[in-house]
NULO-854009 format. One record per atom (N, C-alpha, C): residue number from 1; x, y, z. Coordinates in steps of 0.2 Angstrom, whole numbers, plus 2048, in hexadecimal, padded with zeros to 3 digits. Layout:
<mimi><n>NUM</n><X>X</X><Y>Y</Y><Z>Z</Z></mimi>
...
This chain:
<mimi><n>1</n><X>BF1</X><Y>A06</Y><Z>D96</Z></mimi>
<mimi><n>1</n><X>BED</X><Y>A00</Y><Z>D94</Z></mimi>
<mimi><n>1</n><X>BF1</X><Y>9F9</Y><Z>D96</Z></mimi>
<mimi><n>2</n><X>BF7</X><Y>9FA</Y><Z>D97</Z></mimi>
<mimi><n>2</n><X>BFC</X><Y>9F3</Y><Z>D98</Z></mimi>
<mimi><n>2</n><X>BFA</X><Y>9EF</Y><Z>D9E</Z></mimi>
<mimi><n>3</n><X>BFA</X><Y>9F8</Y><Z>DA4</Z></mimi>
<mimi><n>3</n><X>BF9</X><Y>9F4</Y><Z>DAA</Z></mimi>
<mimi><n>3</n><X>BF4</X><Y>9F0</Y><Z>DAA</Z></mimi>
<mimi><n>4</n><X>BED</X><Y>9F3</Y><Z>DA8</Z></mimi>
<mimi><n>4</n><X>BE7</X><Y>9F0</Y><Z>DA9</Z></mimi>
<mimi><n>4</n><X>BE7</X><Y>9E8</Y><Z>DA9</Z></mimi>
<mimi><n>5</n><X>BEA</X><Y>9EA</Y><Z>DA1</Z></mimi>
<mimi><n>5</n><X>BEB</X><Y>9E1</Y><Z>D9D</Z></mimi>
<mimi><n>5</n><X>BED</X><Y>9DD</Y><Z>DA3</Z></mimi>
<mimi><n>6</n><X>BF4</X><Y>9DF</Y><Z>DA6</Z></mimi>
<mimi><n>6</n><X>BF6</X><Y>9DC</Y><Z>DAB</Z></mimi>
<mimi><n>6</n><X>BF3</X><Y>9DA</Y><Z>DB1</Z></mimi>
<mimi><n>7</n><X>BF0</X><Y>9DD</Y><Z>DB4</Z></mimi>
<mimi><n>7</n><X>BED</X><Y>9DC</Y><Z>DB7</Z></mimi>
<mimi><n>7</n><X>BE9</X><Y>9DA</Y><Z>DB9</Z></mimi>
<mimi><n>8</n><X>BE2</X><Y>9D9</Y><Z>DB1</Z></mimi>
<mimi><n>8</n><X>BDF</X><Y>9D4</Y><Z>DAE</Z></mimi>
<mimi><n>8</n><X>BE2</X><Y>9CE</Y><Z>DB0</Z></mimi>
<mimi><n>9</n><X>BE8</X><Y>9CD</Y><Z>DAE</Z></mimi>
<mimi><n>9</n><X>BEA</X><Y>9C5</Y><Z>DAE</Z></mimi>
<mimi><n>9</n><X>BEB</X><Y>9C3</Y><Z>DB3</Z></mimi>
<mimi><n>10</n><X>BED</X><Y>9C7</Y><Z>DB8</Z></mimi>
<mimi><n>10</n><X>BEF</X><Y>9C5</Y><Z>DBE</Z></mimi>
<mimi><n>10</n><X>BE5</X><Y>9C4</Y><Z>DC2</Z></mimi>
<mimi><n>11</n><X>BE3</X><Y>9C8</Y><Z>DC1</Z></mimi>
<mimi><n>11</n><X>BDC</X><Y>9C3</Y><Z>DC5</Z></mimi>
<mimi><n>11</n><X>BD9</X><Y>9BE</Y><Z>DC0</Z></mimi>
<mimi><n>12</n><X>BDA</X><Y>9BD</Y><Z>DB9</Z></mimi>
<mimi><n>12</n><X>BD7</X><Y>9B9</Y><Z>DB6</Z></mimi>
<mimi><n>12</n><X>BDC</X><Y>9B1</Y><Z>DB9</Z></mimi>
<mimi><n>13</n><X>BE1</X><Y>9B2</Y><Z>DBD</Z></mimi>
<mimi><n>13</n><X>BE8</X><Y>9AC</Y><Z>DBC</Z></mimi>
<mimi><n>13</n><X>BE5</X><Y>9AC</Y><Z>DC5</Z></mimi>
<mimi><n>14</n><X>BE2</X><Y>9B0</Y><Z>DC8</Z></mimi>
<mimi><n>14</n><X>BDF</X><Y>9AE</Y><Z>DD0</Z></mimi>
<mimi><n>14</n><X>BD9</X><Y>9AC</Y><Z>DCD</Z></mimi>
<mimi><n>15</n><X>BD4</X><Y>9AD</Y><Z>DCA</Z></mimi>
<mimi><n>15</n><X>BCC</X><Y>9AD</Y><Z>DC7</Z></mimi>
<mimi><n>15</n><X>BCD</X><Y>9A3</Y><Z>DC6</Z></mimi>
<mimi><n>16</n><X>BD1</X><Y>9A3</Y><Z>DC2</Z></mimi>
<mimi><n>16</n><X>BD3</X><Y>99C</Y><Z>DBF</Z></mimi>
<mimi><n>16</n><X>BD8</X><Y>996</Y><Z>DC7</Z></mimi>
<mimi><n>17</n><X>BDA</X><Y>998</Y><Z>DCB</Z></mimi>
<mimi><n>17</n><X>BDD</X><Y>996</Y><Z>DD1</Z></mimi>
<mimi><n>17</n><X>BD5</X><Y>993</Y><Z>DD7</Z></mimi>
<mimi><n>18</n><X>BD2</X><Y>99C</Y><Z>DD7</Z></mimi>
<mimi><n>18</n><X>BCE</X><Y>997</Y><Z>DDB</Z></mimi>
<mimi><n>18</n><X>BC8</X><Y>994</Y><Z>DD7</Z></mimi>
<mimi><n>19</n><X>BC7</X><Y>993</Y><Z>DD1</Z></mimi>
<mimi><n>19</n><X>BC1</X><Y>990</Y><Z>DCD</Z></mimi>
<mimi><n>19</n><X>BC3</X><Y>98A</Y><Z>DD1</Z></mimi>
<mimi><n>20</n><X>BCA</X><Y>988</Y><Z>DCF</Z></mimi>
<mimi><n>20</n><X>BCF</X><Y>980</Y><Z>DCE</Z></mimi>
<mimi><n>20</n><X>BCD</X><Y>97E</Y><Z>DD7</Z></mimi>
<mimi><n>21</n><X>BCE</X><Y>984</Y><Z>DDB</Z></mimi>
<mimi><n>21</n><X>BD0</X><Y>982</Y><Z>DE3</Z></mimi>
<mimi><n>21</n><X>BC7</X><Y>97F</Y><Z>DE4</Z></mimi>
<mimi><n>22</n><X>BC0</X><Y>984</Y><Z>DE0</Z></mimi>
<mimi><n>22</n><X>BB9</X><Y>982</Y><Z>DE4</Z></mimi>
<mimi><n>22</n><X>BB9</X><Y>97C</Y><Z>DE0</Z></mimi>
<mimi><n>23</n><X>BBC</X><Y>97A</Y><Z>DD9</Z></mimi>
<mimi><n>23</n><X>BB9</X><Y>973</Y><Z>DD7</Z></mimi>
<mimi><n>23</n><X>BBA</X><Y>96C</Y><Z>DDC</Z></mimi>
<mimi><n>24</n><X>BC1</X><Y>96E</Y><Z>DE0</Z></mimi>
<mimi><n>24</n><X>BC3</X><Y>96A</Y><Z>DE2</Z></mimi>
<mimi><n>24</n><X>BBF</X><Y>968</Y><Z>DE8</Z></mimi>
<mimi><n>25</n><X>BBE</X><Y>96C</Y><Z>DED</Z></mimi>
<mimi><n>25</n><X>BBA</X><Y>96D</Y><Z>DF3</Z></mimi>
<mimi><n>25</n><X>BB3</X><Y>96D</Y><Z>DF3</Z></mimi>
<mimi><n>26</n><X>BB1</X><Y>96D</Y><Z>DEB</Z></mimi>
<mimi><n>26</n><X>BAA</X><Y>96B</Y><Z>DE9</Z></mimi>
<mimi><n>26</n><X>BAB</X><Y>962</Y><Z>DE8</Z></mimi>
<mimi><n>27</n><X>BB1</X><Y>960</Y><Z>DE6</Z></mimi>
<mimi><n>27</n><X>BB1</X><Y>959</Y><Z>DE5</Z></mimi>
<mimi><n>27</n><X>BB2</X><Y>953</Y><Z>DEC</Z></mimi>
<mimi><n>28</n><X>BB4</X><Y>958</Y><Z>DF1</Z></mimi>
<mimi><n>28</n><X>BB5</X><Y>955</Y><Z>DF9</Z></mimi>
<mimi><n>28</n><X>BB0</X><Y>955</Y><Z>DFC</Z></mimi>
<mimi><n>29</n><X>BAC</X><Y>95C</Y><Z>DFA</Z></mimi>
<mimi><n>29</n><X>BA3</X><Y>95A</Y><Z>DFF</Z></mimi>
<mimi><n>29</n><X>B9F</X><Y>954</Y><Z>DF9</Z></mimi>
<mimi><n>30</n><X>BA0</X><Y>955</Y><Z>DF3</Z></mimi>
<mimi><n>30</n><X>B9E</X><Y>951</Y><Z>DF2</Z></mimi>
<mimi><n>30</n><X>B9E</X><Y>94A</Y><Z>DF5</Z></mimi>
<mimi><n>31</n><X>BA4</X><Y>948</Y><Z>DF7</Z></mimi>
<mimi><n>31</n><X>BA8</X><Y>942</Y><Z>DF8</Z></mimi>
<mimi><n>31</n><X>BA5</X><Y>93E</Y><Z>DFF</Z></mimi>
<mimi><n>32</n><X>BA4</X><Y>946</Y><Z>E02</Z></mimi>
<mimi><n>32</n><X>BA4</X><Y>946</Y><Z>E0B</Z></mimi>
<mimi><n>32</n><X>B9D</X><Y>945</Y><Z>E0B</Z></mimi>
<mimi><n>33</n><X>B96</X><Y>945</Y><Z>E07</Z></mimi>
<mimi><n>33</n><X>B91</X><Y>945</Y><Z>E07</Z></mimi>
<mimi><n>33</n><X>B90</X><Y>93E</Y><Z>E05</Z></mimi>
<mimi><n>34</n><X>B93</X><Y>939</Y><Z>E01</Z></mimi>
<mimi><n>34</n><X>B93</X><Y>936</Y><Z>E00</Z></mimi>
<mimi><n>34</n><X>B95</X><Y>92F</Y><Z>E09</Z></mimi>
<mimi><n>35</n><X>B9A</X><Y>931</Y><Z>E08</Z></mimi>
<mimi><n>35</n><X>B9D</X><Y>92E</Y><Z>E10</Z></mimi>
<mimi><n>35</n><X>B96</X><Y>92F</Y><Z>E15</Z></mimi>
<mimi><n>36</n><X>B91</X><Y>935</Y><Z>E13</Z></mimi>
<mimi><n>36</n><X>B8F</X><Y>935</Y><Z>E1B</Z></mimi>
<mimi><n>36</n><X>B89</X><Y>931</Y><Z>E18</Z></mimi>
<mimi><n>37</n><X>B88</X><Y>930</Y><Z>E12</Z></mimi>
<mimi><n>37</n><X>B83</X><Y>92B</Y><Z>E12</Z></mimi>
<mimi><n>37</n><X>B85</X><Y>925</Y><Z>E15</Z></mimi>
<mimi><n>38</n><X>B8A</X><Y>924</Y><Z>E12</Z></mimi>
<mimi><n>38</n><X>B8C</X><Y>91B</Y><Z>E15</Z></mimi>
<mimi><n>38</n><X>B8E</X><Y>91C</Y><Z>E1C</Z></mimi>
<mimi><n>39</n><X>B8F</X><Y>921</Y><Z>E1F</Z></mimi>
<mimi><n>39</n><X>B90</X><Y>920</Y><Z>E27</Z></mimi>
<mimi><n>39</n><X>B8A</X><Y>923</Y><Z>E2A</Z></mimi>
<mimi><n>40</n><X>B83</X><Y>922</Y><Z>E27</Z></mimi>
<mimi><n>40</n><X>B7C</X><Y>924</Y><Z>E2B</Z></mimi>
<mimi><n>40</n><X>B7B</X><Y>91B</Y><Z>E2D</Z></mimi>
<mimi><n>41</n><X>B7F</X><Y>915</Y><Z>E2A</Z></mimi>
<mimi><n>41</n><X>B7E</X><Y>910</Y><Z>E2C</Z></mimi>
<mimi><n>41</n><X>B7D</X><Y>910</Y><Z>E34</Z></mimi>
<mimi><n>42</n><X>B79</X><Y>90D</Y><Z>E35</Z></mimi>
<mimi><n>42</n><X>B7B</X><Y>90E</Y><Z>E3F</Z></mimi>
<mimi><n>42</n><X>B7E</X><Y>907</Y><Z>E40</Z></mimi>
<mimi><n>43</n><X>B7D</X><Y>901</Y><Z>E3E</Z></mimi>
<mimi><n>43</n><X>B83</X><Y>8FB</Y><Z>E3E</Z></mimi>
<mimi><n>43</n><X>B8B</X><Y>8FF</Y><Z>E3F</Z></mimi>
<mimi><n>44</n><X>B8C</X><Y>901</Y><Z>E3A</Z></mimi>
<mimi><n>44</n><X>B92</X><Y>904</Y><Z>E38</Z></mimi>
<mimi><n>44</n><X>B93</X><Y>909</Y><Z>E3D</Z></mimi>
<mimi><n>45</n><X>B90</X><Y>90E</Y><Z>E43</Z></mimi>
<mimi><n>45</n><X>B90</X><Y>915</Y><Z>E45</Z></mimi>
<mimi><n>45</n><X>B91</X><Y>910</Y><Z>E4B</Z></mimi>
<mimi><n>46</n><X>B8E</X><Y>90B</Y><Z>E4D</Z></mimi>
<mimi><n>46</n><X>B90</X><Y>908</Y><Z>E53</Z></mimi>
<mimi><n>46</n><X>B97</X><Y>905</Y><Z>E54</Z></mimi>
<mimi><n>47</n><X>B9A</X><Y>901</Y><Z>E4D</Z></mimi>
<mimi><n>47</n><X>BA1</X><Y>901</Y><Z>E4C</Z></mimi>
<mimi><n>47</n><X>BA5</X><Y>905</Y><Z>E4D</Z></mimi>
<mimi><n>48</n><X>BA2</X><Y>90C</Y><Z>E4B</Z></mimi>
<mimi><n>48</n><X>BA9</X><Y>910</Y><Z>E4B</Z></mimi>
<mimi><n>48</n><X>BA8</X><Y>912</Y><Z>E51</Z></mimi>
<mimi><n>49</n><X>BA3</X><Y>913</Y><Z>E55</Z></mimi>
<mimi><n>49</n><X>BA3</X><Y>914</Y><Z>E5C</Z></mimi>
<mimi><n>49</n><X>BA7</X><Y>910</Y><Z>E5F</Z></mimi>
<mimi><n>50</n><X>BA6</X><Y>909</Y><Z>E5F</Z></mimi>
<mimi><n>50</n><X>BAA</X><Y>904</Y><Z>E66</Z></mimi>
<mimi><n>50</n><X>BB2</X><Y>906</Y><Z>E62</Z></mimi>
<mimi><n>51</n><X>BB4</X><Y>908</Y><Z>E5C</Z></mimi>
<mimi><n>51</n><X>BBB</X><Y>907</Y><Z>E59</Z></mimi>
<mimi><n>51</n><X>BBC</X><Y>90C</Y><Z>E5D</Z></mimi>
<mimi><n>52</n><X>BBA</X><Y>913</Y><Z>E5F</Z></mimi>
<mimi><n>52</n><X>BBE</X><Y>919</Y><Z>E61</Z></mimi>
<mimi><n>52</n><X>BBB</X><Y>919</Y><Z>E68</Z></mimi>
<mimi><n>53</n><X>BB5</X><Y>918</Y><Z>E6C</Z></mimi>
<mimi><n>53</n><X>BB3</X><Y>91B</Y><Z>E70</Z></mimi>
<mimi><n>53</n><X>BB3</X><Y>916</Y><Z>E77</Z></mimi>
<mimi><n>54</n><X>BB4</X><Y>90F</Y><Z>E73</Z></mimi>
<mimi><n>54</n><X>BB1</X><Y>909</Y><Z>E7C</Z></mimi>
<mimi><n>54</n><X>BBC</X><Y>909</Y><Z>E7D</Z></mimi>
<mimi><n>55</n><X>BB8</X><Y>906</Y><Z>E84</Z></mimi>
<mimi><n>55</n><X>BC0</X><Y>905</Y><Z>E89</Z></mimi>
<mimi><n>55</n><X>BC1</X><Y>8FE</Y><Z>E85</Z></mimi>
<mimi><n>56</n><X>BC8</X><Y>8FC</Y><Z>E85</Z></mimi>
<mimi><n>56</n><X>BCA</X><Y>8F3</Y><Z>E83</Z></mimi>
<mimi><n>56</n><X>BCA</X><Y>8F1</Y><Z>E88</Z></mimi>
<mimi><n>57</n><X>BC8</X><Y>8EC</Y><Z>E8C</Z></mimi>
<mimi><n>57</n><X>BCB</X><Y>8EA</Y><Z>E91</Z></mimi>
<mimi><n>57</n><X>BD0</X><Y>8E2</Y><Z>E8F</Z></mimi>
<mimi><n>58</n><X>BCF</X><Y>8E0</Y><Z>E89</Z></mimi>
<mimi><n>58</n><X>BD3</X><Y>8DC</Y><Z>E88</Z></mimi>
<mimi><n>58</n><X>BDA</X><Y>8DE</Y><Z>E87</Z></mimi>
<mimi><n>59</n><X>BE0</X><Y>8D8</Y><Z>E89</Z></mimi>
<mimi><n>59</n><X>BE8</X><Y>8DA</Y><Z>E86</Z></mimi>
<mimi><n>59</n><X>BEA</X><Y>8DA</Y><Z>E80</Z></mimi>
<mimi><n>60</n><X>BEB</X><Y>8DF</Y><Z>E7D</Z></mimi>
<mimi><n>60</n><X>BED</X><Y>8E1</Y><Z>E76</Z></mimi>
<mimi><n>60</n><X>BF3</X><Y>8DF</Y><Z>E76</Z></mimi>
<mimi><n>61</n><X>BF8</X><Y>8DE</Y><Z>E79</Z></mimi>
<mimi><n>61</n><X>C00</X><Y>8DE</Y><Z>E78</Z></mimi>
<mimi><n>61</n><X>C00</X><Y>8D6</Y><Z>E78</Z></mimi>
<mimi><n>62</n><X>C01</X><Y>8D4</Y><Z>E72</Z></mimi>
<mimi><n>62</n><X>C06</X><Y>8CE</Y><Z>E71</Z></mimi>
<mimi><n>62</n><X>C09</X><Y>8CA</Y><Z>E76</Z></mimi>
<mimi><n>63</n><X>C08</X><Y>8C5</Y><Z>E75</Z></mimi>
<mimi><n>63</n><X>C0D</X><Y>8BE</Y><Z>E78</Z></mimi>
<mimi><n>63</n><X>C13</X><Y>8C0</Y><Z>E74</Z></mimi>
<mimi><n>64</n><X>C19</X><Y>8C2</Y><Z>E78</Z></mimi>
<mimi><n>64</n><X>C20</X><Y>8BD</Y><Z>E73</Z></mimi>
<mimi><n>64</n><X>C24</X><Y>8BA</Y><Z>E75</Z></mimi>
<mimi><n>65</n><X>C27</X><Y>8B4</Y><Z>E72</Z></mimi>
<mimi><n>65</n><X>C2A</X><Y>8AF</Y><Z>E76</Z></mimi>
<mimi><n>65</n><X>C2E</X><Y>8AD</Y><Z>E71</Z></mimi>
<mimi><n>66</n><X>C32</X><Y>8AB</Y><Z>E76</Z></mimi>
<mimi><n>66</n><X>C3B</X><Y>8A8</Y><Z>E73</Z></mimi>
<mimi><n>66</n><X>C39</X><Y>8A3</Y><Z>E6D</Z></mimi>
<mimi><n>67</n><X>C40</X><Y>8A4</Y><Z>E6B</Z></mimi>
<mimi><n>67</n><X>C42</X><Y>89C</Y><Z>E66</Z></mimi>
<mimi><n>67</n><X>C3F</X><Y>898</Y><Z>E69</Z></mimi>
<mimi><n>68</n><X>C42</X><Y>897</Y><Z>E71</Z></mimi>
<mimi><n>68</n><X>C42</X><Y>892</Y><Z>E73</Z></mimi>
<mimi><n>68</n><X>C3B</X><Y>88F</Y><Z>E75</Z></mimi>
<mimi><n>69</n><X>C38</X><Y>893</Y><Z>E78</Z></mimi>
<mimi><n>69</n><X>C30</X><Y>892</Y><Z>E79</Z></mimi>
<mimi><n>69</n><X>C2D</X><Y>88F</Y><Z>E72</Z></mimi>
<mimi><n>70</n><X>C2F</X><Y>891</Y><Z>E6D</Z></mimi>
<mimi><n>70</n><X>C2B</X><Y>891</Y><Z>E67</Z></mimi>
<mimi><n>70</n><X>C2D</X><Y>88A</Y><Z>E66</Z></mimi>
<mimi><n>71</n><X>C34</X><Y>888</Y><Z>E67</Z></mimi>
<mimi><n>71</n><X>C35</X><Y>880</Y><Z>E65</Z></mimi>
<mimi><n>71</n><X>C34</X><Y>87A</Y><Z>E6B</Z></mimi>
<mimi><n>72</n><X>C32</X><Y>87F</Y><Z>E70</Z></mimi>
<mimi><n>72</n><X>C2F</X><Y>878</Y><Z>E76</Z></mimi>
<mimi><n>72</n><X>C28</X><Y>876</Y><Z>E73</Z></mimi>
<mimi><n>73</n><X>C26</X><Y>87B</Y><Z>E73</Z></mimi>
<mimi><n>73</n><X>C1A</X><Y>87B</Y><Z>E73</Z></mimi>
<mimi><n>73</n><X>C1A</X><Y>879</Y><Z>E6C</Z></mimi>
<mimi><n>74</n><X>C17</X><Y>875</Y><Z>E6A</Z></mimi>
<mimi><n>74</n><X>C14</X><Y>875</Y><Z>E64</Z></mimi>
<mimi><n>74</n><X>C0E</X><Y>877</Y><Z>E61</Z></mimi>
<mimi><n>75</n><X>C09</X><Y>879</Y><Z>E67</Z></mimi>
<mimi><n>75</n><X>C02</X><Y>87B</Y><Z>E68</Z></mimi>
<mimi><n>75</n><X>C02</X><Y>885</Y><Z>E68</Z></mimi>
<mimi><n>76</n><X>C06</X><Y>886</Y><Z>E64</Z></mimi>
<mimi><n>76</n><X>C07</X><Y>88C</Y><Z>E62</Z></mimi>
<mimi><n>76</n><X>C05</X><Y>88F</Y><Z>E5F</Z></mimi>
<mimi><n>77</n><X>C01</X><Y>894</Y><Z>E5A</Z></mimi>
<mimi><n>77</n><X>BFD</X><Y>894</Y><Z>E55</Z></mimi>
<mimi><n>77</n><X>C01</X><Y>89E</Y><Z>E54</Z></mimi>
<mimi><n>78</n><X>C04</X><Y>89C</Y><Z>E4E</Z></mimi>
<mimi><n>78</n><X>C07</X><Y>8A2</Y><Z>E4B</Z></mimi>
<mimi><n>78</n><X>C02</X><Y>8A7</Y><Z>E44</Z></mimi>
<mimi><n>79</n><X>C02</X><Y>8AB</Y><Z>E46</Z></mimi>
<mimi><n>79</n><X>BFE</X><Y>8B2</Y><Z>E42</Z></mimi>
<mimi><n>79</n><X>C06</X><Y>8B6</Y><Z>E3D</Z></mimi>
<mimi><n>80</n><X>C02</X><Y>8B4</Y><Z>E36</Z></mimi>
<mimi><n>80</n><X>C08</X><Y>8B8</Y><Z>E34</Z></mimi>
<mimi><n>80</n><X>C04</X><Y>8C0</Y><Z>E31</Z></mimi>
<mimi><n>81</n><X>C06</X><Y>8C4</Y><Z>E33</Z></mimi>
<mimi><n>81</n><X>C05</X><Y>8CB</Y><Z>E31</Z></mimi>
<mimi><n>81</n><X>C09</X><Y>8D0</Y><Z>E2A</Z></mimi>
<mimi><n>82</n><X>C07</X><Y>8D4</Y><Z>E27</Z></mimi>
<mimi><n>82</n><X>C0A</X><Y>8D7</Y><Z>E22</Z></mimi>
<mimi><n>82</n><X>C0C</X><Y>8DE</Y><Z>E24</Z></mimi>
<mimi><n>83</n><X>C10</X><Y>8E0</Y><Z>E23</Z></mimi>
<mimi><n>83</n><X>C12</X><Y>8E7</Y><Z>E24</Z></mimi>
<mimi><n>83</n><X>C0F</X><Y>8EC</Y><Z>E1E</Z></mimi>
């Protein structure tokens, strides 16, 4: 009779594992359903499109220039950015 007990507890302590693991994966599709609503936006689907899909053809890489540069031109116009 012990074993059984045992044993019981052992699939009632898995029974209770994946209750916990479907709430969670039930809380993701919930979440993911909601995302695809907001990204049925086609505004928004064309954004994401040119963000991942078009070529740049502009220069992405930065100007950097000296102290010295910095203290000839005055017509300089500095971006400060946050890390």
């Amino acid at each position: 009779m012990l074993y059984i007990a045992n044993i019981t507890r052992d699939i009632e302590k898995n029974n209770n594992k994946l209750k916990f693991e479907i709430s969670k994966i039930t809380t993701d599709i919930k979440i993911n359903k909601i995302e695809l609503t907001t990204h049925q936006n086609s505004s928004y689907l064309k954004k994401l499109y040119y963000l991942y899909f078009s070529n740049t053809t502009h220069n992405d890489v930065p100007d950097v220039l000296s102290i010295e540069q910095l203290s000839k031109n005055t017509n300089i116009k500095l971006v400060k950015i946050s890390k």
